[in-house]
ZADREN-434374 format. One line per 8 residues: number of its first residue (from 1); for each residue x, y, z of N, C-alpha, C, O. Coordinates in pm, whole numbers, padded with zeros to 5 digits. Example, Ala and Ser with C-alpha at 12.3 -4.5 7.8 and 13.67 -1.06 7.14 Angstrom:
residues 2
1	01319 -00569 00780 01230 -00450 00780 01320 -00330 00780 01424 -00332 00846  01285 -00225 00708 01367 -00106 00714 01290 00003 00787 01341 00114 00804
***
This chain:
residues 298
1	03785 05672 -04494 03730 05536 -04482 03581 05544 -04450 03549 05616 -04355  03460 05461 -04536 03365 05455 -04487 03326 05382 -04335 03343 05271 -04284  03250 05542 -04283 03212 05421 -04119 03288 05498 -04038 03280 05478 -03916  03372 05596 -04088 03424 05691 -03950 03399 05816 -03883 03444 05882 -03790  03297 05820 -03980 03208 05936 -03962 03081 05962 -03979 03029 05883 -04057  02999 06054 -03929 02861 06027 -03909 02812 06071 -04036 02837 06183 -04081  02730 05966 -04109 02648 06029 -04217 02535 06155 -04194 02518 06214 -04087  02447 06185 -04349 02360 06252 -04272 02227 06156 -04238 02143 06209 -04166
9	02202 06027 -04280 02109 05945 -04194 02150 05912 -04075 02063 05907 -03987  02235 05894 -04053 02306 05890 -03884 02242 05944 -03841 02130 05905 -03810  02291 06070 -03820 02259 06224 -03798 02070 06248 -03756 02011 06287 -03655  02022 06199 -03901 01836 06245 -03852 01819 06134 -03787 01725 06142 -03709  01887 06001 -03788 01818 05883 -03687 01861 05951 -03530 01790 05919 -03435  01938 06013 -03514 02023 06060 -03396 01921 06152 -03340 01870 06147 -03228  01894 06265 -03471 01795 06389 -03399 01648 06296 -03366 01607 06300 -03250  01560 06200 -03483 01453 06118 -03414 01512 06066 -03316 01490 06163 -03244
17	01564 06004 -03255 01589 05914 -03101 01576 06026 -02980 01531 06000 -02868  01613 06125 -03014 01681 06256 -02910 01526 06290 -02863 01492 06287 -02745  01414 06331 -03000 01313 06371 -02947 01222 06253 -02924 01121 06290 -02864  01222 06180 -02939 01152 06093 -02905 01145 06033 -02764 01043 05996 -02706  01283 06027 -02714 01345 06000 -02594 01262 06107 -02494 01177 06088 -02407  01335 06241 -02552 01270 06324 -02439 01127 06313 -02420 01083 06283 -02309  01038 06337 -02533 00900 06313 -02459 00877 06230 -02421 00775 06253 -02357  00924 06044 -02404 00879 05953 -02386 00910 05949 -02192 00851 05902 -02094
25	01055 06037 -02220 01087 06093 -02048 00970 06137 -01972 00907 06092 -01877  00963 06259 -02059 00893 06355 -01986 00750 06312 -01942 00679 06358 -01853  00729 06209 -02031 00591 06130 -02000 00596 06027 -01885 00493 05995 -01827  00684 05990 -01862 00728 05860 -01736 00736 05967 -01626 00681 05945 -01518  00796 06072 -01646 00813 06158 -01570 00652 06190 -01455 00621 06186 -01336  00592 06223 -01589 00426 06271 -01578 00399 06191 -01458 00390 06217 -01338  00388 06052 -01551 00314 05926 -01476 00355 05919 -01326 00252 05899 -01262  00430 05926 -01269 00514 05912 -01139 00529 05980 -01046 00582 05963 -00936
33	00444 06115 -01129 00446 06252 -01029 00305 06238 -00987 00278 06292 -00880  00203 06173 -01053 00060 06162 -01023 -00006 06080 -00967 -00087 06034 -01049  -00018 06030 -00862 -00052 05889 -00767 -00193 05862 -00853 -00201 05740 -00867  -00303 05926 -00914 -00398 05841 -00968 -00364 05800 -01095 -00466 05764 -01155  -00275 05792 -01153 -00256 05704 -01256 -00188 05578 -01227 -00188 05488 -01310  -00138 05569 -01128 -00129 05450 -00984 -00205 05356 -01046 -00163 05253 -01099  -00365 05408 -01036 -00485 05377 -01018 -00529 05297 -01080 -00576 05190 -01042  -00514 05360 -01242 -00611 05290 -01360 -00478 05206 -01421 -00357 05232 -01421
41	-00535 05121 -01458 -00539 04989 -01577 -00461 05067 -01705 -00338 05070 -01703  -00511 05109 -01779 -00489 05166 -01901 -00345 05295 -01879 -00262 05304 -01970  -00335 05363 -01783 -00184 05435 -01727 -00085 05390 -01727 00025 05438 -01753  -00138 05223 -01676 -00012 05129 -01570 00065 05120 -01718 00179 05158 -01747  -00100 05020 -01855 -00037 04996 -01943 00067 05052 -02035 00175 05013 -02080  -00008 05159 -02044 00067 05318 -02104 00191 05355 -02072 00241 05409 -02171  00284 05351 -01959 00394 05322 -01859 00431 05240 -01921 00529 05281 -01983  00401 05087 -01954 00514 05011 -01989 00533 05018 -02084 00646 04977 -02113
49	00430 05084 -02229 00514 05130 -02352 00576 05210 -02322 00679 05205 -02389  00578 05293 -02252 00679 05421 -02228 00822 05361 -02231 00918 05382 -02305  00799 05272 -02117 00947 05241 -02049 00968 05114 -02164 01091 05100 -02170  00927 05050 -02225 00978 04923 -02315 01042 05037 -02409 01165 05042 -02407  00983 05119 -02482 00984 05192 -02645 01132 05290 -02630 01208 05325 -02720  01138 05317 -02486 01294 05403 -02407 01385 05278 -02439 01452 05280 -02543  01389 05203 -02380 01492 05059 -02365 01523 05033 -02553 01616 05011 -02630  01426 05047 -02554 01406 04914 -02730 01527 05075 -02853 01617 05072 -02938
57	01416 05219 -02755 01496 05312 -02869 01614 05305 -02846 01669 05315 -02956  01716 05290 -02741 01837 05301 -02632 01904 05209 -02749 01971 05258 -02840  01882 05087 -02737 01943 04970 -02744 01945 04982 -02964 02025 04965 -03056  01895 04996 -02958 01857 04959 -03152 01962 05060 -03201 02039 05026 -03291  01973 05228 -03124 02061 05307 -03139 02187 05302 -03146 02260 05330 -03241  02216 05258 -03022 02331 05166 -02986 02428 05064 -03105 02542 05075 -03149  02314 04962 -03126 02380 04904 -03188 02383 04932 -03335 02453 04863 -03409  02309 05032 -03382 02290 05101 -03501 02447 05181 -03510 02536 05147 -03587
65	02454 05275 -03428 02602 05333 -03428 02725 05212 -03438 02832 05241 -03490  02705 05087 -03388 02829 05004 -03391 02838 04983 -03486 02935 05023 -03552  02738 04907 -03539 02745 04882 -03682 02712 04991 -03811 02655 04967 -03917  02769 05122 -03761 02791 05225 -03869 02948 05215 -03884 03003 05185 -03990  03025 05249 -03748 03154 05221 -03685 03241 05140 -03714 03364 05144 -03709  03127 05020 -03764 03186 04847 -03747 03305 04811 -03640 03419 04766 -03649  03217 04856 -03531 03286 04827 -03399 03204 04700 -03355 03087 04679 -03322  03345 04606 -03372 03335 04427 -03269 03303 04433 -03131 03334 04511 -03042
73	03233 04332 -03137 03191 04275 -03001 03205 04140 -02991 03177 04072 -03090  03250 04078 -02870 03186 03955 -02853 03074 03884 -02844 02992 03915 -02759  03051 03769 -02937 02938 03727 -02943 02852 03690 -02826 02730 03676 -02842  02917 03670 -02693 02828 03662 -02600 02766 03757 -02522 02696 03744 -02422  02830 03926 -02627 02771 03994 -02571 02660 04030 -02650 02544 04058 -02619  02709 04023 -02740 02592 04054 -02862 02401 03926 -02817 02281 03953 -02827  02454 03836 -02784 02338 03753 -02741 02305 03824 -02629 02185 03815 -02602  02356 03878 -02570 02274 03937 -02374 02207 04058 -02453 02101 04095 -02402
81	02246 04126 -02565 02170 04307 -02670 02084 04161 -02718 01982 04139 -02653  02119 04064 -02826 01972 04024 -02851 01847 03987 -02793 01733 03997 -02839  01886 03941 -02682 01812 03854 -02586 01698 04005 -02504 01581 04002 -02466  01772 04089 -02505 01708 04245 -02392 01634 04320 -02559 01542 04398 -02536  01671 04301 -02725 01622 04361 -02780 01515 04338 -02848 01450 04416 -02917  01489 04167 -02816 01401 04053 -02895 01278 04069 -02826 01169 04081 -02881  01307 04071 -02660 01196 04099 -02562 01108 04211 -02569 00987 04201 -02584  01184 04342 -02556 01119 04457 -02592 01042 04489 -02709 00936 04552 -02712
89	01129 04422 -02838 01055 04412 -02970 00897 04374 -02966 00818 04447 -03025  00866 04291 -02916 00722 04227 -02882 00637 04285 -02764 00514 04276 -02760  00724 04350 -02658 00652 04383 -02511 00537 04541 -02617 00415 04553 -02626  00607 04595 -02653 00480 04715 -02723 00365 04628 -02787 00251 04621 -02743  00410 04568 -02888 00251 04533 -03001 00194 04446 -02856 00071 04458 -02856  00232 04379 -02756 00179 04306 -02686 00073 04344 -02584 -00040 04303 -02556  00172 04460 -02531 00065 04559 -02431 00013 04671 -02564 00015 04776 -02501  -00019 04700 -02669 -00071 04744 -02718 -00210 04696 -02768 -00306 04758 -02816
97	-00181 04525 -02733 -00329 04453 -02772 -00381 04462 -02659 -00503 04481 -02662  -00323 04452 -02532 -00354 04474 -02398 -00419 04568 -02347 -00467 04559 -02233  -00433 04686 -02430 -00488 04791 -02412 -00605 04834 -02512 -00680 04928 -02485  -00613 04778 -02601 -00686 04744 -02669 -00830 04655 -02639 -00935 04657 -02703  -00794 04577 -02518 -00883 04464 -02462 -00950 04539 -02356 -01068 04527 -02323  -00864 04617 -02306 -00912 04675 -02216 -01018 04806 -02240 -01100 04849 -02160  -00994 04844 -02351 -01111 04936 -02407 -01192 04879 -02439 -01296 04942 -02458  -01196 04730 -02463 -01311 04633 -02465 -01382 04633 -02388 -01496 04678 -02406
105	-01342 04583 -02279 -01399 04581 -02149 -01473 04661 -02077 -01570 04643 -02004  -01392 04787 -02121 -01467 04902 -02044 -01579 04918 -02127 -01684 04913 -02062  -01594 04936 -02260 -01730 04942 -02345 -01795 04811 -02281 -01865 04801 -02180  -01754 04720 -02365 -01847 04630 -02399 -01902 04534 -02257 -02007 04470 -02262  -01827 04536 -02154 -01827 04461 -02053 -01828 04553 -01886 -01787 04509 -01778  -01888 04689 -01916 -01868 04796 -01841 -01924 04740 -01649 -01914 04800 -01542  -01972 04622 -01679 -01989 04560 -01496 -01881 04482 -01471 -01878 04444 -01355  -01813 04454 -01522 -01696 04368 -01485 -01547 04413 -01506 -01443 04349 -01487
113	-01568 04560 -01558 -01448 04599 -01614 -01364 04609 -01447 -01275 04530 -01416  -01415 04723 -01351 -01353 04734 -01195 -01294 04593 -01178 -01179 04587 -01134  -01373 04451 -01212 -01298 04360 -01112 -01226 04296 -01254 -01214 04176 -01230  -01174 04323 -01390 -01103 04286 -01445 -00938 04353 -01471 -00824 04318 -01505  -01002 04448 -01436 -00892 04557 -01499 -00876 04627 -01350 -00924 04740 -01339  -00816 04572 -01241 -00834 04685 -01082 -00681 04643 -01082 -00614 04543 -01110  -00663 04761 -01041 -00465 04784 -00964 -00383 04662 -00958 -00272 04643 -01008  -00483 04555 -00864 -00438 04422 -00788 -00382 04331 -00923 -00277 04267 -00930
121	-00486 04348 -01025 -00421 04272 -01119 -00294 04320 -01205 -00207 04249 -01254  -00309 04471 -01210 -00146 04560 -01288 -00004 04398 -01279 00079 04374 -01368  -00018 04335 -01176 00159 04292 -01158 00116 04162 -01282 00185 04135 -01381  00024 04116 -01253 -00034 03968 -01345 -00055 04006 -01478 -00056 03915 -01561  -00073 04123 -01517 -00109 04203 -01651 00063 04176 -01686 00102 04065 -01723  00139 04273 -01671 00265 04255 -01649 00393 04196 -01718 00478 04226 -01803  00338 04047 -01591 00412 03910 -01630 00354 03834 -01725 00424 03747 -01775  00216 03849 -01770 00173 03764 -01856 00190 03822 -01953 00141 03763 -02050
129	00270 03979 -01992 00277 04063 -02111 00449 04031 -02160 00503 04022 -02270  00502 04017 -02013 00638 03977 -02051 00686 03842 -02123 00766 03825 -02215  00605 03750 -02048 00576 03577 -02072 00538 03561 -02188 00551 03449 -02237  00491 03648 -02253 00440 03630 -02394 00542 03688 -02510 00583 03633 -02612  00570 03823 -02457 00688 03825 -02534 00822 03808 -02559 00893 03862 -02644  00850 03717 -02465 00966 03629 -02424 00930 03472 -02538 01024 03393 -02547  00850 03453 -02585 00828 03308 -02592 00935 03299 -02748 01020 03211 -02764  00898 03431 -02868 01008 03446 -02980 01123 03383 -02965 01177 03282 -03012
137	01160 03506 -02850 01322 03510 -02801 01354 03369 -02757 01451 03314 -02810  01298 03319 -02685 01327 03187 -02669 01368 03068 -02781 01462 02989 -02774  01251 03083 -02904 01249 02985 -02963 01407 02981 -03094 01485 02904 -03150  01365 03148 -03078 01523 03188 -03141 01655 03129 -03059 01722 03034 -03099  01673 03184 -02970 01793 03146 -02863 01832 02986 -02832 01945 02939 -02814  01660 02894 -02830 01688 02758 -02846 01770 02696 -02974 01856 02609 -02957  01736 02747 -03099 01787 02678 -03200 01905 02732 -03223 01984 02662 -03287  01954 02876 -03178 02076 02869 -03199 02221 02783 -03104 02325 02723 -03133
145	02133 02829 -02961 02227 02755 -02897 02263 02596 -02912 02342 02525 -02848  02180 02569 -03012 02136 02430 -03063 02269 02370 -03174 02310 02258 -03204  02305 02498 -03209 02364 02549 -03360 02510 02590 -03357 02604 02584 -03436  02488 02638 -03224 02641 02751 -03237 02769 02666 -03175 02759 02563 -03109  02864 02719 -03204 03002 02608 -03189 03008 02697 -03063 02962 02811 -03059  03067 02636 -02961 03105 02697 -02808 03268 02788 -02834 03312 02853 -02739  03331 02786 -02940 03393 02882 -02999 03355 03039 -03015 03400 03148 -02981  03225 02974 -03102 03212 03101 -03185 03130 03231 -03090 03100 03341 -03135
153	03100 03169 -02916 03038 03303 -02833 03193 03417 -02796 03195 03519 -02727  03289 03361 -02859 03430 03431 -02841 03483 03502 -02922 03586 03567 -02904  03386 03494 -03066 03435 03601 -03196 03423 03760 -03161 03348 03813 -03079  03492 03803 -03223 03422 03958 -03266 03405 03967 -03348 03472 03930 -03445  03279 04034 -03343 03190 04047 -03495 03115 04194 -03464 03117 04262 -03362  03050 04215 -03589 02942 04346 -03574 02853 04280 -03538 02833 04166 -03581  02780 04338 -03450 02678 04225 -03344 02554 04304 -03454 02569 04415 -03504  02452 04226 -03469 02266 04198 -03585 02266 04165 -03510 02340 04173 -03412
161	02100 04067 -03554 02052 04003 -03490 02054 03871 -03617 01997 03764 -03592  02102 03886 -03711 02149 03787 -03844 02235 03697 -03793 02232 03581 -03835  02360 03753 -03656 02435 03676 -03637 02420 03561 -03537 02506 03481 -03502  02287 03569 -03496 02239 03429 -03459 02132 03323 -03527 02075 03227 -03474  02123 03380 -03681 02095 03286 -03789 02196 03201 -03840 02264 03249 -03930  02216 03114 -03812 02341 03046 -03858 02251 02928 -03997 02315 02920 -04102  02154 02872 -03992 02106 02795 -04111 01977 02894 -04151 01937 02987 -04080  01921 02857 -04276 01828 02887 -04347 01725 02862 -04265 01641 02950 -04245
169	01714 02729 -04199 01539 02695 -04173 01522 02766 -04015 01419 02753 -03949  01621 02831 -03976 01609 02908 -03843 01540 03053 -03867 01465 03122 -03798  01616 03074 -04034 01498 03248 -04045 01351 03190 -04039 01269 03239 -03962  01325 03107 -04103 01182 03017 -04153 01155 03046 -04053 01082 03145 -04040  01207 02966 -03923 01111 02905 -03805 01080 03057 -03750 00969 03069 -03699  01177 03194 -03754 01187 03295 -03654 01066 03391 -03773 00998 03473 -03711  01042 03386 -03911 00947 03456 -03946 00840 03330 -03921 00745 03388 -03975  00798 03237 -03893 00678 03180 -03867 00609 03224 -03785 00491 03260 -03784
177	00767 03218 -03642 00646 03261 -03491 00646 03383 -03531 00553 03404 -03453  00669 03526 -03597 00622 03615 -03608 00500 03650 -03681 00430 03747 -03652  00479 03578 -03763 00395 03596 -03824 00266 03547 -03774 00157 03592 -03810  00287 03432 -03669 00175 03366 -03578 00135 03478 -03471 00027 03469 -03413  00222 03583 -03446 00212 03689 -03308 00108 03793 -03364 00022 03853 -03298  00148 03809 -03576 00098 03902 -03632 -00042 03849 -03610 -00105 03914 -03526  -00117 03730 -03676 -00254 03678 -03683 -00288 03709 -03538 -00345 03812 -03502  -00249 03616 -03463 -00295 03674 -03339 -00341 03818 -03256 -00441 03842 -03189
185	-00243 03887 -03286 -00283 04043 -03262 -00373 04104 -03331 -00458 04186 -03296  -00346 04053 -03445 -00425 04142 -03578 -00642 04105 -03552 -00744 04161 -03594  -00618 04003 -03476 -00747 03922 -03520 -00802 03953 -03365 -00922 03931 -03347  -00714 04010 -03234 -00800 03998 -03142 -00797 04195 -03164 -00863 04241 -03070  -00747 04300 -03245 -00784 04409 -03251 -00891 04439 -03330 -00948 04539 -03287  -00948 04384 -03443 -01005 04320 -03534 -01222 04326 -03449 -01327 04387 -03464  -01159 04214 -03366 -01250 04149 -03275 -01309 04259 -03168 -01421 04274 -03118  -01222 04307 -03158 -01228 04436 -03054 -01307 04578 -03071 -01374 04648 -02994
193	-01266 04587 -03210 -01323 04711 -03303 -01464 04706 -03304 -01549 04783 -03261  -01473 04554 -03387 -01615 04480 -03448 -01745 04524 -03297 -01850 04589 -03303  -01684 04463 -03185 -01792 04475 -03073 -01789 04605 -02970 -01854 04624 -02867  -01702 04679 -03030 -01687 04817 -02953 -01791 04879 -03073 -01878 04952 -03027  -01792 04869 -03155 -01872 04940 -03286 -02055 04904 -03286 -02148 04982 -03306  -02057 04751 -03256 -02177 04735 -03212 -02259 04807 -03110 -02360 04878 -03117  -02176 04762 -03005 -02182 04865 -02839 -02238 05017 -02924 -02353 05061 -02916  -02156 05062 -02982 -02171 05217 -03010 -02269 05241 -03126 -02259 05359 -03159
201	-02372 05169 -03211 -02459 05198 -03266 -02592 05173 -03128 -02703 05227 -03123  -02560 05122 -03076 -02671 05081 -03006 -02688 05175 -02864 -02774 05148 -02780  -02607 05271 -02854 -02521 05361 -02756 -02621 05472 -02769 -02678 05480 -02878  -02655 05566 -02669 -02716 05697 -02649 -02648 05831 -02575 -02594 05822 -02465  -02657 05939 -02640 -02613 06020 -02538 -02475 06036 -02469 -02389 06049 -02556  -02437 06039 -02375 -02291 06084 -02322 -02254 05898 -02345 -02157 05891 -02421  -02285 05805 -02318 -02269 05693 -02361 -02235 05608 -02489 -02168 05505 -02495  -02306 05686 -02600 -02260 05699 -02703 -02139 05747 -02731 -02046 05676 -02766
209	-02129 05923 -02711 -02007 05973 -02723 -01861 05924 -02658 -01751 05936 -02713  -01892 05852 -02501 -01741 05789 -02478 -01766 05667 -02542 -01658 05609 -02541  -01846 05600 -02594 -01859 05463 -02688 -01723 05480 -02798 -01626 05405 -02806  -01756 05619 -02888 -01733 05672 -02997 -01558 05701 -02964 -01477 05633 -03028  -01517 05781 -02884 -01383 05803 -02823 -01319 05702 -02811 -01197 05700 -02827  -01387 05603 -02781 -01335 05439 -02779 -01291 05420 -02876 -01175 05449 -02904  -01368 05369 -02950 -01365 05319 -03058 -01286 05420 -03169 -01264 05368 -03278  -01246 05545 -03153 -01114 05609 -03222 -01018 05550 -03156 -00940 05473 -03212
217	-01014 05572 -03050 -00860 05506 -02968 -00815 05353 -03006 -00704 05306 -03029  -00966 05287 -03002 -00858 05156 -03086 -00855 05142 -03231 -00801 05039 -03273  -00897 05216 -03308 -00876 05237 -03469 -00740 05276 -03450 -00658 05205 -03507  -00684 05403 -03362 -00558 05423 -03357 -00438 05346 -03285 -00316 05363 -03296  -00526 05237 -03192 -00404 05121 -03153 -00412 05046 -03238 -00304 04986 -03232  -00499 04982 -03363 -00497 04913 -03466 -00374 04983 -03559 -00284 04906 -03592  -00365 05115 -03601 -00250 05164 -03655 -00142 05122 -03660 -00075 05046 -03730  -00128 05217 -03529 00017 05178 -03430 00092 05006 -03413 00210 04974 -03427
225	-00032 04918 -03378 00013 04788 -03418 00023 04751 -03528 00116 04677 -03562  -00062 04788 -03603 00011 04811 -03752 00131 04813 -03806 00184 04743 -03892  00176 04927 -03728 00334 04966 -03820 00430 04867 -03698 00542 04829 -03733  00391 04840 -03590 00456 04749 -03509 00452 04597 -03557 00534 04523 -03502  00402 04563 -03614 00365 04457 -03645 00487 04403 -03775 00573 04316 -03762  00448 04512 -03931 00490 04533 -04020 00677 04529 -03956 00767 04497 -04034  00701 04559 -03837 00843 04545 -03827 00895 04410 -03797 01014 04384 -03780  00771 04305 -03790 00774 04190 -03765 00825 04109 -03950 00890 04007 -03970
233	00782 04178 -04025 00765 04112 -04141 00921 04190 -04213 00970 04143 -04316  00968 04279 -04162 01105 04342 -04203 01218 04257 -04232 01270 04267 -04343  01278 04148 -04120 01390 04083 -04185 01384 04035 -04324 01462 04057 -04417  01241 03944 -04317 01199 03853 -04404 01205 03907 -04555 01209 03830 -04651  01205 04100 -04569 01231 04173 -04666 01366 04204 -04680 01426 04204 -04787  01425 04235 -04545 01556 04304 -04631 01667 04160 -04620 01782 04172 -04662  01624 04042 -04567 01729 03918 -04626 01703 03896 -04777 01794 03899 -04860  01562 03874 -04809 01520 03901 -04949 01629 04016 -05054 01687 03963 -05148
241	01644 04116 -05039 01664 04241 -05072 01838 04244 -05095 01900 04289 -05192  01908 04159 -04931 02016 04118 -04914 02081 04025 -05014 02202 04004 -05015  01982 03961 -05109 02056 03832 -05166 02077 03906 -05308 02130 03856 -05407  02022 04037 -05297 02004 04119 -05397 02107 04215 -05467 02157 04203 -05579  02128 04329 -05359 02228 04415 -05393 02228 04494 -05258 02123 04548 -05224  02327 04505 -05189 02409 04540 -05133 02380 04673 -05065 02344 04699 -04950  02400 04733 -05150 02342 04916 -05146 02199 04915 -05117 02162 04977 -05016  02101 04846 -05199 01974 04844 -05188 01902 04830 -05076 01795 04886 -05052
249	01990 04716 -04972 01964 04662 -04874 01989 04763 -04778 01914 04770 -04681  02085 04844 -04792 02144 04961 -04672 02050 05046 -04723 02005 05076 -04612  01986 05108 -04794 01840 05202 -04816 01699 05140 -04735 01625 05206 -04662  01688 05019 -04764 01580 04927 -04729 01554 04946 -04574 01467 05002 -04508  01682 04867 -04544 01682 04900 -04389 01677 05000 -04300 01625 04991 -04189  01742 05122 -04356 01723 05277 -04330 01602 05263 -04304 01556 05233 -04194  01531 05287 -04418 01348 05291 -04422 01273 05240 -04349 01180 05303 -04298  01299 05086 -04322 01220 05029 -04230 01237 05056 -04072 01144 05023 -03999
257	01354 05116 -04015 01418 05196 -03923 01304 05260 -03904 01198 05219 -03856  01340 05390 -03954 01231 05542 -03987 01109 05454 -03971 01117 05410 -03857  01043 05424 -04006 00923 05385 -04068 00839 05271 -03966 00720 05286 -03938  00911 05169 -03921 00840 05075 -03893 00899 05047 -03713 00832 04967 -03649  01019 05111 -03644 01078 05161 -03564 01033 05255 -03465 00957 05244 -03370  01123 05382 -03528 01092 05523 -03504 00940 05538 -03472 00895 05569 -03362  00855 05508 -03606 00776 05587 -03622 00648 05522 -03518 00558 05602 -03493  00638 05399 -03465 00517 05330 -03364 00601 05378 -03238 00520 05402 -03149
265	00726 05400 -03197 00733 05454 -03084 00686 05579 -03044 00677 05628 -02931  00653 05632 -03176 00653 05783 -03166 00496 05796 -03122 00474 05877 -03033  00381 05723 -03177 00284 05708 -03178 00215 05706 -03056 00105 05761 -03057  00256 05651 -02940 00250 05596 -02821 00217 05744 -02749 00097 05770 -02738  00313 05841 -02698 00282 05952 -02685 00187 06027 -02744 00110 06096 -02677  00181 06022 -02888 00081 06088 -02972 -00045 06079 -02929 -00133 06164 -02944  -00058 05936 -02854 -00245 05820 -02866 -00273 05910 -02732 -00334 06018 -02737  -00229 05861 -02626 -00226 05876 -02474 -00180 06002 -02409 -00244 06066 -02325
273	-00037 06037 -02469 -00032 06165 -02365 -00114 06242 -02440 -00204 06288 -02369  -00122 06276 -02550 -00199 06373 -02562 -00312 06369 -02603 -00362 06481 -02604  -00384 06285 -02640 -00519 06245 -02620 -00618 06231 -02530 -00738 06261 -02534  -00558 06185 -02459 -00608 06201 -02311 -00648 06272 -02218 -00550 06307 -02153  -00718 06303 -02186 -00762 06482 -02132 -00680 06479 -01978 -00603 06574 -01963  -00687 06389 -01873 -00620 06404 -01789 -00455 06392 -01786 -00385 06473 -01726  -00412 06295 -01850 -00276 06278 -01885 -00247 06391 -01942 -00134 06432 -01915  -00311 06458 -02012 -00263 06572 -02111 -00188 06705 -01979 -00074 06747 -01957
281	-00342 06737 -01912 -00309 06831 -01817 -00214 06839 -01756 -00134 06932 -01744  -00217 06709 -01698 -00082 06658 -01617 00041 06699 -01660 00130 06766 -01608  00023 06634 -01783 00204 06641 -01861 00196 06841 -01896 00296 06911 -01884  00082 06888 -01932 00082 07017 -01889 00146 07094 -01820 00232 07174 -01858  00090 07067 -01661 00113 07100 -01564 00282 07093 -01521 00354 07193 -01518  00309 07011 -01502 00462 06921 -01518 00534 07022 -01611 00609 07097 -01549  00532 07037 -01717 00618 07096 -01791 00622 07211 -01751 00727 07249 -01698  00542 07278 -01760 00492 07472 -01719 00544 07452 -01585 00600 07555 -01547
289	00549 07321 -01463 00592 07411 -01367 00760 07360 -01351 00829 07419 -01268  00822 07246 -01437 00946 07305 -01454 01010 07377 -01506 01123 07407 -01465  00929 07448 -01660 00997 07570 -01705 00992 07680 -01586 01073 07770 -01565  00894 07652 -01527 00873 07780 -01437 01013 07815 -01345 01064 07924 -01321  01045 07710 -01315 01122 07632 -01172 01224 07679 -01268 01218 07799 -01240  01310 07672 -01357 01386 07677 -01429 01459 07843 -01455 01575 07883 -01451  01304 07922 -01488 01344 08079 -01503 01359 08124 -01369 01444 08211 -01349  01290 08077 -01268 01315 08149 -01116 01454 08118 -01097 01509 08219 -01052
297	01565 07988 -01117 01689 07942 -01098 01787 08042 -01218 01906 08016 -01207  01774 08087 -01265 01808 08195 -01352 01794 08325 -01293 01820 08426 -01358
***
């Protein structure tokens, strides 16, 4: 019977989650062992992709295996996985513009950056990162609960996130606000580039050069939101694709998995831990002295 056994895309989505997981660990790990990354603004931010991109990989996995399985759930549980997977979906591209602003700041606004970007504000950074990407989930969750028969939170079904589309003009409304999150992001990284680039022609010397480091780092959070973004525009393809053929749609979705998923979580580590000259050491240090710790227990 198809679905009782693990394919071999199963299988490489299984081995990507595994490594991805671990370094995204080993990086939270980092962060927590080092009281000055406490400190800065841009760590705190760095931390909550860590810990959103863990949750978001956890959960997508999860329900990726059920619905290989076509193992039922109740629909009211399936809404508590949408509601925790809708949030996270947005908390990365969100604090990714967030961090993005903040390389603003530090270039372009380098006297005000200490009292914009200081510790005190980390909790207000935060909630206003969560508050924002909560607002989707909401508008989704309003129209269905708007929609849904007080029956149907009692079905079992293969829990999507399709199964709280119940009419046509609800995909509409749910690719609109995405596509409003896309302009928005797209136009304040955009904005960001443009006056970090100015800053850096006009830049001298060691000033120049961290100008320049800047301004790679957000060409490469422009990326990364990039392919984060592009996962915004995914249903809107494979319902398309869906009205299509069948098979086509189970390739489609694979891909956009790999691709538009996988591959911006993966990125996150790529930008920061190892880009970063102090984070780098750190996560260095950390590793070498638990392998160390490891052969002495041997």
């Amino acid at each position: 019977m198809p679905g009782t056994k693990l394919s071999d895309r199963v299988i490489l989505v299984q081995v990507f989650v595994s490594v991805f997981l671990f370094i995204n660990v080993l990086q939270i790990t980092t962060f927590f062992m080092k009281q000055f990354f406490y400190t800065v603004m841009r760590y705190i931010l760095f931390a909550i992709t860590l810990l959103s991109d863990c949750l978001f990989l956890i959960i997508t996995n999860t329900t990726l295996l059920l619905g290989h399985f076509t193992i039922t759930i109740q629909m009211w549980l399936c809404v508590i996985i949408f509601i925790v997977l809708s949030l996270y979906t947005f908390i990365t591209p969100v604090t990714l513009t967030a961090m993005t602003l903040e390389r603003y700041v530090a270039i372009c606004m380098p006297m005000r950056h200490a009292e914009l970007c200081s510790t005190q504000r980390a909790l207000q950074f935060i909630l206003i990162i969560h508050s924002l990407s909560s607002v989707p989930c909401i508008v989704v969750l309003f129209m269905f609960f708007a929609s849904a028969n007080p029956s149907f939170y009692f079905q079992g079904r293969v829990c999507s996130a399709e199964m709280l589309i119940i009419y046509r003009w609800q995909a509409h409304v749910r690719s609109a606000v995405s596509q409003f999150y896309f302009l928005i992001m797209s136009t304040t990284i955009v904005f960001s580039y443009v006056q970090i680039m100015r800053v850096a022609k006009a830049a001298s010397g060691e000033n120049k050069k961290s100008t320049h480091k800047g301004l790679r780092t957000v060409v490469l959070h422009g990326f990364q939101l990039f392919l984060c973004l592009i996962q915004m525009w995914c249903p809107i393809i494979e319902d398309a694709v869906f009205q299509i053929d069948l098979n086509v749609f189970s390739t489609v979705r694979y891909f956009n998995y790999i691709t538009f998923i996988l591959a911006p979580r993966c990125l996150s580590p790529l930008i920061y831990g190892l880009r970063d000259e102090k984070f780098f050491y750190a996560l260095k240090y950390s590793t070498l002295n638990g392998l160390f710790k490891v052969q002495i227990s041997f």
